[in-house]
N, C-alpha and C positions, 0 to 999 in steps of 0.2 A: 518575604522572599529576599532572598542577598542578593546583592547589586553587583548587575554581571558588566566585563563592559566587554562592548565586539570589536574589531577592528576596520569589520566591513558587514551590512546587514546580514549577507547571505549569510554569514555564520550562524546565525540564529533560525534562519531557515534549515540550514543543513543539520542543523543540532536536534531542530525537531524531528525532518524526515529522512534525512540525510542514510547511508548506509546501504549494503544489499538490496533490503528486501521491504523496509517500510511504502518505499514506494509502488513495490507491486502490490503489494497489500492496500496498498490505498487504490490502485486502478480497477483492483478486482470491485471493492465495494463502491466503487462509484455505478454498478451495474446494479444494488442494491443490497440489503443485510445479507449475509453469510454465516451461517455455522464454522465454528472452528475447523470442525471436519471438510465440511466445502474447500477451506480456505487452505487447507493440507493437499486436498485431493487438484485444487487448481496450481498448486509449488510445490511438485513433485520433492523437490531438492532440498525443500526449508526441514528442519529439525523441528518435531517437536516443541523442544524446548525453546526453542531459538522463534519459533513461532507466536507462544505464549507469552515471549518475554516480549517480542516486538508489540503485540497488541497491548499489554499492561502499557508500555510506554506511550504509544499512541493517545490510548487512553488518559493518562494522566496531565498529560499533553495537553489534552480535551478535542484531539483531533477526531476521534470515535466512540460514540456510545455502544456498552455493553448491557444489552436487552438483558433479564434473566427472567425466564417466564414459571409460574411456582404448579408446576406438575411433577408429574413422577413418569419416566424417567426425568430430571432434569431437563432443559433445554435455554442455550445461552446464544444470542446471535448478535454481532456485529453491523454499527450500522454507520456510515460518515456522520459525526457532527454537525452543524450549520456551519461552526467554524472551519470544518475540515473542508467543507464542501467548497471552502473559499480557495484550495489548492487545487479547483477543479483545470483552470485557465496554465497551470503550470506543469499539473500531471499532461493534458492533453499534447503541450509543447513539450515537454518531455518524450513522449510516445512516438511523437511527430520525426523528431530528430536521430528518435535510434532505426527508425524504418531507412531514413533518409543516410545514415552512417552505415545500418546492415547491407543495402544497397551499392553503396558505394566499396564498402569494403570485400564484400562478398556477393555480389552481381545479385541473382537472382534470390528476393526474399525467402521463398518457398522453401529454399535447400534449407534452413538454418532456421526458418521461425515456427517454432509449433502451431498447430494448429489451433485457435482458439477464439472466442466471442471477442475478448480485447484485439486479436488482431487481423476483424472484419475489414 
């Protein structure tokens, strides 16, 4: 591996999950594996491709394992890592803060946040 250097740790953080949508992607599977399709059908907005390539990443990461199970149809599901699972403490304060910003910024949650199991 070449020797990176950082300036400040977070960067190495950020570099893993950093961006859009890694991190939703990581909230959803903290609820448990998901199908690629699941994981479409809960990011309305995410592309495709844009989807595929975040999980590749994730993965090599080793923030997530990819199940492949050998039937016919295929069938592939995502699942948190052990080591991903250690970004558990930071997705939740993550979560924590944009309720506490949506609120603030635009008063009542409800108007602006979808309705969803993440955001019981």
């Amino acid at each position: 591996m070449k020797q990176k250097k950082y300036n400040i740790s977070v960067e190495a953080t950020l570099e893993v999950i950093g961006g859009k949508w890694k991190c939703v992607i990581l909230c959803h599977l903290t609820h448990g594996k998901k199908r690629t399709s699941e994981l479409k059908r809960l990011m309305p907005n995410i592309t495709q491709k844009m989807l595929t390539q975040q999980l590749r990443e994730l993965e090599e990461d080793g923030i997530i394992n990819r199940i492949i199970y050998n039937q016919v149809p295929p069938k592939v599901e995502y699942e948190l890592s052990d080591y991903g699972r250690s970004l558990q403490g930071i997705l939740d304060s993550l979560c924590a803060w944009g309720e506490i910003h949506i609120e603030r910024v635009y008063g009542d949650k409800s108007e602006v946040l979808e309705e969803s199991i993440l955001n019981e």
